[in-house]
N, C-alpha and C positions, 0 to 999 in steps of 0.2 A: 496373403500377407497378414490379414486379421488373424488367422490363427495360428502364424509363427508367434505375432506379439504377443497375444494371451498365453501360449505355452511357454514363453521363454520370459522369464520376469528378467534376467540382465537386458534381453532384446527390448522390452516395453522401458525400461527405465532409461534406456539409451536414447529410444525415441522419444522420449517424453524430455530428455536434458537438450535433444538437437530441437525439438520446437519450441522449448519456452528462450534456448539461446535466442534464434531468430525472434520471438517477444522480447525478449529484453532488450531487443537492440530497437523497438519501436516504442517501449515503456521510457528510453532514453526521452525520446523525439517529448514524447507525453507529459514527460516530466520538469523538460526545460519549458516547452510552448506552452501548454495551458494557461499557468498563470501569468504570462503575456499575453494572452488571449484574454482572460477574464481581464487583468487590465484595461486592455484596449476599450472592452464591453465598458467596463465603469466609468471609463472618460467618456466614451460616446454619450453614455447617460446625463453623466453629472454637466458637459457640454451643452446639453438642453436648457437649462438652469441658468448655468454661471461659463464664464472663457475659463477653461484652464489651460497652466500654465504650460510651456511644453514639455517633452520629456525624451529620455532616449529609446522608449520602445518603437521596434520596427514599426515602418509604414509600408503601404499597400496591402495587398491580400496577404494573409500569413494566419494559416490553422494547422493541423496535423499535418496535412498531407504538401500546401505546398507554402513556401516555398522550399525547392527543395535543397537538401543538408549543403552545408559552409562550414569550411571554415570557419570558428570563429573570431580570428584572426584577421584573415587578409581577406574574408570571403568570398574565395574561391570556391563553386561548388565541387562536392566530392565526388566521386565514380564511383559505379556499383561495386566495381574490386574492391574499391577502400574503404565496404563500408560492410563488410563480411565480420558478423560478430566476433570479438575479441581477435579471432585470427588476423582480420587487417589491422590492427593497432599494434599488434610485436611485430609481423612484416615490413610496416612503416615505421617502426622503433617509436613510436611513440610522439611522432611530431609529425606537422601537415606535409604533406608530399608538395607543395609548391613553395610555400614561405620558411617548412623546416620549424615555426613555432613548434613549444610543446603543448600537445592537447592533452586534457585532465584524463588521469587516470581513471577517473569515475565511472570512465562510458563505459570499459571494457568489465567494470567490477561490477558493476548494477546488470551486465550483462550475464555475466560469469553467476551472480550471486541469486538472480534468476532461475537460472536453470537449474543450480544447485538444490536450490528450495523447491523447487516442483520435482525436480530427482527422487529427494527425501519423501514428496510427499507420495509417490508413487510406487520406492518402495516401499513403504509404510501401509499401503491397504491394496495395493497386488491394481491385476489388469479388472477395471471396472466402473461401476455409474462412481463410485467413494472416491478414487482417483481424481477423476474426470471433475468432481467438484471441488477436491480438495486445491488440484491445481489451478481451476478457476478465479475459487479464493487469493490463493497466493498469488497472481496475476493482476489481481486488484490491489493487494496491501502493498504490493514494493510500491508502485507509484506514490499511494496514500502516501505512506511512510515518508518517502523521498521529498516529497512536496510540500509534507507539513513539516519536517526537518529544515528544509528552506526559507518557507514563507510563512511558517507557524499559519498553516493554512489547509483544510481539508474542502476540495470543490465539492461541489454539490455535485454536478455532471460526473464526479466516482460514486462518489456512495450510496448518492440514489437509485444509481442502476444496482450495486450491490446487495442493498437493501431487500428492491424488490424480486432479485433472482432468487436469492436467500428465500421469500416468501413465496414464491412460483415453485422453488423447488420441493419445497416441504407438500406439496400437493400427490410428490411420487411416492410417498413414504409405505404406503399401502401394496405398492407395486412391487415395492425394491426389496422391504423385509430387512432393510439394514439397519444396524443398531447403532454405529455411530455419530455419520451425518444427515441421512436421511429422517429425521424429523419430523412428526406431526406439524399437521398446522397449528394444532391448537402451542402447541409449544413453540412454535418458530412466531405467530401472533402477540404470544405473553412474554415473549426473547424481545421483541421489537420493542413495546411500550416500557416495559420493564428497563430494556437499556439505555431508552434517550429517559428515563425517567430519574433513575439513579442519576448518574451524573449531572441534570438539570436541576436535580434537589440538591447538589453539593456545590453545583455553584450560584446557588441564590442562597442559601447558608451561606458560602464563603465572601458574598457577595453584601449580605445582609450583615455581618459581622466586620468585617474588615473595611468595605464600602470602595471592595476592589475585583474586579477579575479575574476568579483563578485558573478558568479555559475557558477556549473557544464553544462555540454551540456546534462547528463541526465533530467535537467528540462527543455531543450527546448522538449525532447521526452515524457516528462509526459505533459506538458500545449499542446503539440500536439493529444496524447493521449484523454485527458479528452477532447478536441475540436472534436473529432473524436466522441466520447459518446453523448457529450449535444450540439454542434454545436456551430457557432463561437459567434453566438448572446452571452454567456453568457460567451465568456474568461475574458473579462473584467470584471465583477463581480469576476472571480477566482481570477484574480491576485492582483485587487483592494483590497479583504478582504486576502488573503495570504499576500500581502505585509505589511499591516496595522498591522494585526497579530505579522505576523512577526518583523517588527519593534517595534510594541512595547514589547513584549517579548524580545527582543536583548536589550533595553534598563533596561529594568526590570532586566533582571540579569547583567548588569554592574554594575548599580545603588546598589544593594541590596545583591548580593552575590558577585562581585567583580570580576565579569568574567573579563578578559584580553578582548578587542574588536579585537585584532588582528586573534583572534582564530575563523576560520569558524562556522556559521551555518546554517546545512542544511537546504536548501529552500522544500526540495521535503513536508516532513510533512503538511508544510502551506498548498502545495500547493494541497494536497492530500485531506487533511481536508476543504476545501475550495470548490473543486469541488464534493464533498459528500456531505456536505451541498448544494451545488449549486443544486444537482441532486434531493434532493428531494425539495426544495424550491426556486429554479431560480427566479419566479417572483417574491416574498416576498420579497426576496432579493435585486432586483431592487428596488424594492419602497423602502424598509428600505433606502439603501443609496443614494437613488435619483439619481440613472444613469439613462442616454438618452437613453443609447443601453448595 
């Protein structure tokens, strides 16, 4: 089997789009629960202290795994038939099989957009360890992305494991002889400090200037993150095209939908999408925008 997939790159990219589908359909679960769960965590704390008030988040046990999928509707639980990536969402037309509501199209997209992205990233550097990280990677940014999109919120419990995989991996560099992602330590080390450093000096400037907030300290632990992955050479290309992005996106919707500018938005996406492009295209990407370093 290992060596039809490595001969056959449609057959590897195949199997690489049917298991991150089946991940994306658990990156769902990831994306709604965790920060009910880190809720939960902060009232149990701040509980100690002071009463707080109550709230709508679930009660009893409730982490990833149970309890298990509802409606969230009439909550009903779902069946294993019904819960077959993308395929059981057009089967069931798109609404709960007992109450008939309609469920967000998001689940089967984040699923769909999953596998997609690990697809590209596979065929992008053929059957191998460069794969095998790249889709890693992408397995951790959709959540990020989705969560800080959400909750203007990047967990620790992602990025820290991110962080130090990125820094565990750079240990095979010697092994592997790859030029891409396989990285020195000494680089994937100087990627780390280098990335929570940059943007921790732009928001104590923005911060010292204005006497306001201009992101979270979870993008100093994701642009650390991603330094840890591709090394320091290429932060500047992330934050260069995140910022750019992002900027003009923020103007675009004031401009044309009438967003308030006072209203946050999250940097982590940019910043996410930015060092995923970076991953498979680093150098392209230097030359497109003509950076020195």
């Amino acid at each position: 089997m290992t060596e039809l997939i490595s001969a056959s790159p449609a057959v590897f990219i195949a199997v690489v789009f049917a298991f991150a589908l089946i991940i994306g359909s658990f990156l769902n679960v990831v994306i709604y629960r965790l920060p009910i769960m880190m809720e939960r965590e902060w009232r149990e704390q701040c509980a100690e202290v002071e009463e707080m008030p109550k709230s709508d988040i679930p009660e009893g046990r409730f982490n990833l795994v149970l309890p298990a999928s509802r409606c969230p509707s009439c909550g009903k639980p779902i069946k294993a038939w019904q819960n077959i990536p993308v395929l059981s969402y057009i089967l069931i037309g798109g609404r709960c099989a007992e109450c008939k509501k309609s469920i967000s199209v998001r689940y089967p997209l984040v699923e769909a957009v999953t596998a997609i992205l690990a697809a590209l990233v596979a065929w992008r550097f053929g059957f191998g360890w460069e794969a095998f990280m790249g889709v890693t990677l992408t397995l951790f940014l959709v959540p990020i992305t989705m969560i800080d999109f959400d909750h203007c919120l990047i967990p620790d419990s992602i990025v820290y494991p991110l962080l130090w995989i990125g820094l565990g991996m750079s240990l095979c560099h010697p092994l592997a002889g790859a030029e891409t992602l396989f990285i020195t330590p000494r680089d994937a080390i100087i990627g780390a400090i280098a990335g929570y450093l940059v943007l921790w000096s732009v928001y104590w400037l923005f911060k010292l200037v204005t006497g306001k907030e201009g992101m979270g300290h979870g993008d100093f632990k994701l642009l650390a993150a991603l330094g840890a992955w591709l090394g320091y050479q290429y932060l500047f290309t992330i934050v260069i095209m995140s910022a750019v992005v992002g900027a003009a996106l923020g103007i675009a919707l004031i401009v044309f939908r009438g967003r308030d500018h006072q209203i946050p938005m999250p940097f982590g996406p940019f910043l996410a999408a930015a060092g995923w492009a970076t991953m498979l295209y680093g150098d392209e990407l230097k030359t497109l925008l003509h950076l020195p370093f």
